[in-house]
DODOLUM-869669 format. One record per residue (C-alpha): x, y, z. Coordinates in steps of 0.1 Angstrom, whole numbers, padded with zeros to 4 digits, always signed. Each point is the difference from the previous one (the first is absolute). Layout:
<atoms>
XYZ ...
</atoms>
This chain:
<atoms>
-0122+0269+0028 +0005-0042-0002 +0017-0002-0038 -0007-0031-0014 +0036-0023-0010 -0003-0034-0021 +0028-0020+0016 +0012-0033-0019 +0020-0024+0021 +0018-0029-0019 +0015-0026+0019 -0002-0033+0010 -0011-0020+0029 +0036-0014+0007 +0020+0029-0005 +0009+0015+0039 +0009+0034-0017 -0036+0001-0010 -0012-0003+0038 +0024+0029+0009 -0013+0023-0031 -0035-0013+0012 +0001+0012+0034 +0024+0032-0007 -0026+0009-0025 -0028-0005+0025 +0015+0023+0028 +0005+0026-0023 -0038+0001-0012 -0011+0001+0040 +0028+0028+0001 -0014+0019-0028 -0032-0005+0016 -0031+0019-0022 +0024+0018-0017 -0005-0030-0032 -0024-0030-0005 +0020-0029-0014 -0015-0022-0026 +0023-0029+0008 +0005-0030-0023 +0018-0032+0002 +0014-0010-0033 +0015-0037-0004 +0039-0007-0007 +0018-0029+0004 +0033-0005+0014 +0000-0037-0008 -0024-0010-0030 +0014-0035-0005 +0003-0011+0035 -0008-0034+0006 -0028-0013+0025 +0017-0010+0025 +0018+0032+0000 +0040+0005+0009 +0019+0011+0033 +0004+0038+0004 +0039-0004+0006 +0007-0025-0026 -0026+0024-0026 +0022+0029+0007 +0032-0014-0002 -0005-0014-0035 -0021+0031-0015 +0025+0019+0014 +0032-0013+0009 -0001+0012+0036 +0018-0012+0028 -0014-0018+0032 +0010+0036+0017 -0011+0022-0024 -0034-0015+0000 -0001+0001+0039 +0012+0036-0001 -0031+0005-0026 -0024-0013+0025 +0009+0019+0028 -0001+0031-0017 -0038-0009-0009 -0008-0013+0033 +0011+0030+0012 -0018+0023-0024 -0029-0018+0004 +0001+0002+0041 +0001+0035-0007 -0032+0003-0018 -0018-0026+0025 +0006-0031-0019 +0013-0033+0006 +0024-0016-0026 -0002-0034+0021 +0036-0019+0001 -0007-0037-0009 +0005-0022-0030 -0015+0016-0030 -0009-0012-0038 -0006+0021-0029 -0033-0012-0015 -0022+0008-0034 -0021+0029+0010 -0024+0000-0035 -0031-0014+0018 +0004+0029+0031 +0003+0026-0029 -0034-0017-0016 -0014+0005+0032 +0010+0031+0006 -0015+0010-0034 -0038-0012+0012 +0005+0017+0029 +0007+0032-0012 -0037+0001-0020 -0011-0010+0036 +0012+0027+0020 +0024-0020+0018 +0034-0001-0018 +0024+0021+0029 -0015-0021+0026 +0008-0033-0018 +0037+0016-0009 +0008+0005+0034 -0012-0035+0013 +0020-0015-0032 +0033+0017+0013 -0007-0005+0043 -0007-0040-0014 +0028-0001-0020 +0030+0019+0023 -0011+0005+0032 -0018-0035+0002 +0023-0021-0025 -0030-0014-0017 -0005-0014-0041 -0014+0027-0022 -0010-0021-0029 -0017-0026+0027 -0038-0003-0012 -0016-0004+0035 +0026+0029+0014 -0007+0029-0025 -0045-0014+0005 +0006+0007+0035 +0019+0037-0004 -0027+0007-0023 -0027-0007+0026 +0017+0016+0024 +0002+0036-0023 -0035-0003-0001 -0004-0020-0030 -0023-0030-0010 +0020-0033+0007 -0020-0023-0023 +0000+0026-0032 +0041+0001+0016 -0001-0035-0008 -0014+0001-0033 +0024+0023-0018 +0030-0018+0016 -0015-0035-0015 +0001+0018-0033 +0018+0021-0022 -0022+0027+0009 +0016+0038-0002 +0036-0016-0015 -0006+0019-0036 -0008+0033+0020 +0032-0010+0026 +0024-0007-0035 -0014+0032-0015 +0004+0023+0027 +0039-0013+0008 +0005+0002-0041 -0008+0037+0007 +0021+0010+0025 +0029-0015-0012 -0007+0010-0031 -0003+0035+0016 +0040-0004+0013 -0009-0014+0036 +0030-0023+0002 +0004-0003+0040 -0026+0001+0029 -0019+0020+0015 +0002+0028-0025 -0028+0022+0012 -0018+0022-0030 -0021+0032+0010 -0023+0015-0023 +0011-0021-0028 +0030+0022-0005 +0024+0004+0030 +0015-0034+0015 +0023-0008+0026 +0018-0037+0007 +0013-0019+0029 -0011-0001+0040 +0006+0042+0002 -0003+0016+0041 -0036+0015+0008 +0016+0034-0003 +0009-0005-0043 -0035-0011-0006 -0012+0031+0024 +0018+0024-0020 -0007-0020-0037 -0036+0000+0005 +0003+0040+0010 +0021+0007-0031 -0027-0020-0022 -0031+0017+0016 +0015+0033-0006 +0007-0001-0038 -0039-0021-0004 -0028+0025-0010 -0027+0000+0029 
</atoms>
């Protein structure tokens, strides 16, 4: 018998570790098969709250949060290009800026009531890394929402407004307030949590561990 698991997922749309948890998490629920039913929600976090517009470049971002050197930020991105390749995704290699992901989290937020919030995450993180696009551009995040099956035009609407940002502020107040500190930390059943891009097998055995001690 299918048990039923409430997963919570908090992350955020620039943040390649979230991608690899993503995707790791993904293969172990097809693994796991009807064994559970996952409840899965995105829940906002923000790496960079007060970047600027125009954003900043990825090395330079690093290197000053940081301190890391040109080599150990290469070494970094290897090991996540290779970790992604693993679980069939594409960290593209190109120039890349950090940008101010609050309006994709607002989105994300509408598109949860509509059914459509995994779809739109996955589109945010292929546009982002694998096609080295803008996040927090207006006419990019309307067309990822049309294409998860979203309306454009109400897409447009709430990203001409302030729309969903009390509910976005709220729900990151929350977590954080709840000791999420780093990204993804993944929280099952409102009780058991796990952090950082974990293998397909950790999640496998996690989710086994958690079903076991639920009631049903």
């Amino acid at each position: 018998m299918s048990q039923t698991l409430k997963i919570d997922f908090v992350s955020d749309v620039s943040c390649p570790w979230c991608v690899i948890g993503l995707r790791a998490l993904e293969q172990a629920l097809a693994e796991l098969g009807s064994e559970v039913h996952a409840q899965l929600h995105f829940q906002p976090f923000e790496l960079n709250p007060r970047m600027a517009a125009e954003g900043q470049d990825i090395k330079e971002h690093i290197a000053e949060k940081y301190g890391s050197t040109p080599a150990q930020i290469e070494a970094i991105h290897q090991t996540i290009r290779s970790r992604g390749a693993e679980l069939g995704f594409d960290f593209a290699q190109g120039e890349r800026r950090i940008y101010n992901t609050f309006d994709a989290h607002r989105l994300l937020h509408w598109a949860e009531l509509e059914g459509r919030q995994h779809a739109l995450k996955n589109l945010l993180f292929q546009a982002y890394f694998s096609d080295l696009r803008n996040p927090s551009d207006i006419d990019t995040l309307a067309e990822l929402a049309e294409r998860a099956g979203l309306d454009r035009h109400r897409a447009e609407q709430i990203l001409a407004s302030d729309e969903f940002a009390a509910e976005v502020r709220e729900a990151e107040q929350l977590w954080v307030g709840r000791g999420v500190s780093s990204v993804p930390t993944i929280v099952f059943n409102d009780q058991y949590g796990i952090s950082g891009g974990q293998p397909v097998e950790v999640f496998v055995d996690a989710i086994r561990q958690i079903l076991a001690k639920s009631p049903g």
